[in-house]
C-alpha positions as CSV (number, residue, x, y, z in Angstrom):
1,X,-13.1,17.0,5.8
2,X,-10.7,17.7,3.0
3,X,-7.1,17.3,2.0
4,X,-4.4,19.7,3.7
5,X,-1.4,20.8,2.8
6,X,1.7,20.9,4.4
7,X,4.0,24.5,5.3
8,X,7.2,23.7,4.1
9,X,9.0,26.5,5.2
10,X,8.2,24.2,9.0
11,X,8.0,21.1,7.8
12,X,10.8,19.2,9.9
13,X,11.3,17.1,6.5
14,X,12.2,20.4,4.5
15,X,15.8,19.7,3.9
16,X,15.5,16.4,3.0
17,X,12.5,17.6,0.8
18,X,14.7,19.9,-1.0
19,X,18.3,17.8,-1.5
20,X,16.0,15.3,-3.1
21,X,14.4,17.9,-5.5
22,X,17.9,18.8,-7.4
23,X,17.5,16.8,-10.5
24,X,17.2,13.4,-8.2
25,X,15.3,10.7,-9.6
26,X,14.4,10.4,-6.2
27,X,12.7,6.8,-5.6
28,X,14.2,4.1,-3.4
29,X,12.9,0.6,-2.7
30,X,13.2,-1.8,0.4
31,X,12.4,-5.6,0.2
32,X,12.2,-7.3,3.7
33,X,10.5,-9.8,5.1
34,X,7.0,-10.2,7.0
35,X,5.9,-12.5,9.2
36,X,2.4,-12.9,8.7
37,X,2.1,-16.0,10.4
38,X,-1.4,-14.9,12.6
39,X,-3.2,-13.1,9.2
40,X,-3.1,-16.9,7.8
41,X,-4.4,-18.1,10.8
42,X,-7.2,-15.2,10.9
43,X,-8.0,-15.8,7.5
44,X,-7.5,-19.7,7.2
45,X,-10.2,-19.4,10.4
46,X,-12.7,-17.1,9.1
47,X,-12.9,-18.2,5.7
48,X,-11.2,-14.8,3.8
49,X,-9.1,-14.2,1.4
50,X,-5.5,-13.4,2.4
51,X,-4.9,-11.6,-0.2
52,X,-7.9,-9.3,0.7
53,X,-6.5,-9.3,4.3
54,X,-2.6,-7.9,3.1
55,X,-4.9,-5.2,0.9
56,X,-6.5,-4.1,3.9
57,X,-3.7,-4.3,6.5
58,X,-1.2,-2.5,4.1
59,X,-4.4,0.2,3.4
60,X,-5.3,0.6,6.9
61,X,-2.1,1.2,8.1
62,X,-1.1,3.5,5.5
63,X,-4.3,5.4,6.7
64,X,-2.9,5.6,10.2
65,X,0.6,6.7,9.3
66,X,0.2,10.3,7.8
67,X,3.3,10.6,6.0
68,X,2.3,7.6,3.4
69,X,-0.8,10.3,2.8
70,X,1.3,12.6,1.4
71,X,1.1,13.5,-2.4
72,X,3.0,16.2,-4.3
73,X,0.9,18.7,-5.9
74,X,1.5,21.4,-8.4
75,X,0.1,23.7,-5.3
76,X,2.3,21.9,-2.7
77,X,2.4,18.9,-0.6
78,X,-1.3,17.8,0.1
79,X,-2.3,15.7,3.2
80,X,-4.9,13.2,1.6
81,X,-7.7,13.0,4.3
82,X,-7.7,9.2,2.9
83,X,-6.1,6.7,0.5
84,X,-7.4,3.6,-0.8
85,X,-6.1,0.8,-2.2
86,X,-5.6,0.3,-5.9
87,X,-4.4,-3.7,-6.7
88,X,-3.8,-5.9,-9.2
89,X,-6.6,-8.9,-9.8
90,X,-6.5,-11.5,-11.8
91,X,-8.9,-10.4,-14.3
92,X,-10.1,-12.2,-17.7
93,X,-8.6,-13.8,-20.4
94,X,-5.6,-14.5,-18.6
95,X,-4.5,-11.1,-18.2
96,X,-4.7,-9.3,-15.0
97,X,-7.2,-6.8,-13.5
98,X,-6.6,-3.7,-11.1
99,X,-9.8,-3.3,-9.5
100,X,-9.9,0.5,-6.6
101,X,-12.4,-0.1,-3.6
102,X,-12.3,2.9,-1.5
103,X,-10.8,2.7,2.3
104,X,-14.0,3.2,4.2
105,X,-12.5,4.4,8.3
106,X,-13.6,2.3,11.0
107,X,-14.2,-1.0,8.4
108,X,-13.3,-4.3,9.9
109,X,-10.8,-7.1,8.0
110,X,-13.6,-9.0,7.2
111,X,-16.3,-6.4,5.7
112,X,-13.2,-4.9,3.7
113,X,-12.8,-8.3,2.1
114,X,-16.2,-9.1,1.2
115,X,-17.1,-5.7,0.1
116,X,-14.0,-6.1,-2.4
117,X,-14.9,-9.4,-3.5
118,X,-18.7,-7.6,-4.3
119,X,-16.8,-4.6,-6.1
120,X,-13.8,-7.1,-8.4
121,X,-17.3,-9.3,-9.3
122,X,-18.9,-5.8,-10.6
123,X,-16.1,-4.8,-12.5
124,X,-16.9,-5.3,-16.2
125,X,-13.3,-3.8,-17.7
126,X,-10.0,-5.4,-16.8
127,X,-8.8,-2.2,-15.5
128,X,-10.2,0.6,-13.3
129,X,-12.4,2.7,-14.9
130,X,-11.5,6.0,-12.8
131,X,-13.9,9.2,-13.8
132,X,-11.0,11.8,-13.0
133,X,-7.6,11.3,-12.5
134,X,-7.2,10.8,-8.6
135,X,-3.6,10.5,-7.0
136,X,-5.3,9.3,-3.3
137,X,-4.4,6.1,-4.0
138,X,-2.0,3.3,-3.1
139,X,-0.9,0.5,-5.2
140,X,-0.6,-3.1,-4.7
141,X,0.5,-6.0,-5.8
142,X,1.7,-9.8,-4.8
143,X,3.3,-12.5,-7.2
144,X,2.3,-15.6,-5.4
145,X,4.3,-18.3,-7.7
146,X,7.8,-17.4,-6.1
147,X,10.3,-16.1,-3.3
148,X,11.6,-12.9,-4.4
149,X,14.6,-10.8,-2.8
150,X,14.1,-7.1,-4.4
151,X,11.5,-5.7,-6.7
152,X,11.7,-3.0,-9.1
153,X,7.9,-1.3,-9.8
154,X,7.1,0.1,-12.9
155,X,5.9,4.0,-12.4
156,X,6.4,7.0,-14.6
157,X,10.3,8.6,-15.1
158,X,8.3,11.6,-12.6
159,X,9.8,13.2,-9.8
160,X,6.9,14.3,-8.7
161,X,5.1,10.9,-8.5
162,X,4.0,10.1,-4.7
163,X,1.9,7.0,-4.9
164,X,3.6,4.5,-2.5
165,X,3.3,0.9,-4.2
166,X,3.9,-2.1,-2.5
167,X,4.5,-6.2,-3.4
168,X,4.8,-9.0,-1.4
169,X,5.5,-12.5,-2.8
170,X,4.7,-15.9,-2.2
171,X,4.0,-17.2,1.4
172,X,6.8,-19.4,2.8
173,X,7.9,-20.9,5.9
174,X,10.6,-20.3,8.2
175,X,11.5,-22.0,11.0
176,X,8.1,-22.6,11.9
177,X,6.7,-19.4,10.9
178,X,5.0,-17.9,7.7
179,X,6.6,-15.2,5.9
180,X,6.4,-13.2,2.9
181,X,8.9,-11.0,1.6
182,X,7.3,-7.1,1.4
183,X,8.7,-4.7,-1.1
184,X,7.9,-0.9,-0.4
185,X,8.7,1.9,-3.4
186,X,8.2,4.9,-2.1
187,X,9.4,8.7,-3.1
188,X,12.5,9.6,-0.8
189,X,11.4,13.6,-1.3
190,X,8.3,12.1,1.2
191,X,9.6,9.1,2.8
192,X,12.5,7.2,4.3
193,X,13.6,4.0,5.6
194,X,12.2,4.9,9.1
195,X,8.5,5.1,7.5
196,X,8.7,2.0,6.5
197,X,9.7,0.8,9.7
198,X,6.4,2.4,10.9
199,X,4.8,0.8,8.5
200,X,5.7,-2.4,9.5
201,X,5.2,-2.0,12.8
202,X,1.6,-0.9,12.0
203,X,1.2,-4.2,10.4
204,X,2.4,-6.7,13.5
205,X,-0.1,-4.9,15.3
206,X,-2.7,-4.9,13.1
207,X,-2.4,-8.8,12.1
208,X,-1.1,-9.6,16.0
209,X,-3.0,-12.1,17.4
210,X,-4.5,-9.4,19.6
211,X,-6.1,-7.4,16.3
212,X,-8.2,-5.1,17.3
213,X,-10.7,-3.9,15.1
């Protein structure tokens, strides 16, 4: 199955689609945090990397939740059938990597994170090395050496960009649970604050000590 694209002329969103179209730079940003208390459990448990495990979770749910699948096109707003994630490694030489392993539906936690670790290990160039320019992506990112309290993403001065990109930061506790703080940038043309609210409620389910996968 292919991408779709959307009828704006029904699209419920089409006003805010529009306002946000008149010479906006119309990207927002919303840093809150995540308690991901039972994904270090999970992956303390069985042995993954819980890095891998916020790729997938954030990738999976994204999957779930059509709007984050939108992308603005020259010939309109396409449905991506899929996106996958595109994050940052830690790559050679002491610079960092961005390795893309494509979202494969129906993959468990665990196969996602070894079938990334096989695909970072085959990677012979720091970055990517994409064939054609593909905009079904997502992007990630964590800084693990510190607490943060709002992030700023770098992306191109383009109104039309529509990859979402995510960051989280350094695990930490809080009154006896682990958190992380979780940045979202998204474009406001496609998304709002109640997305991400979707979003993270996708999450807790996902990394609930009831995961089902």
């Amino acid at each position: 199955m292919g991408d779709s694209y959307i009828d704006v002329a029904i699209w419920p969103r089409r006003d805010a689609y529009q306002l946000f179209s008149r010479g906006y730079l119309p990207f927002f940003a919303l840093t809150t945090p995540l308690d991901v208390t039972e994904l270090v459990r999970f992956t303390k448990r069985e042995g993954l990397s819980f890095y891998r495990a916020m790729v997938y979770s954030v990738t999976r749910a994204m999957n779930e939740l059509e709007p984050f699948r939108l992308r603005i096109r020259k010939e309109g707003i396409a449905v991506c059938d899929t996106v996958s994630p595109s994050y940052t490694t830690a790559g050679r030489d002491g610079a960092f990597g961005i390795c893309n392993v494509n979202y494969l539906p129906g993959e468990t936690m665990e196969d996602f994170c070894r079938r990334a670790l096989r695909v970072e290990a085959a990677q012979k160039e720091n970055m990517a090395n994409e064939d054609e320019v593909r905009d079904d992506l997502i992007f990630l990112s964590c800084v693990p050496w510190f607490v943060t309290t709002g992030v700023m993403q770098e992306m191109p001065l383009d109104p039309d960009d529509s990859f979402p990109r995510v960051l989280w930061d350094r695990v930490h506790e809080e009154k006896g649970r682990k958190l992380v703080n979780f940045t979202v940038q998204l474009n406001h043309r496609l998304l709002d604050g109640s997305h991400v609210r979707d979003l993270l409620l996708c999450m807790h389910e996902l990394m609930g000590p009831r995961r089902e996968l």
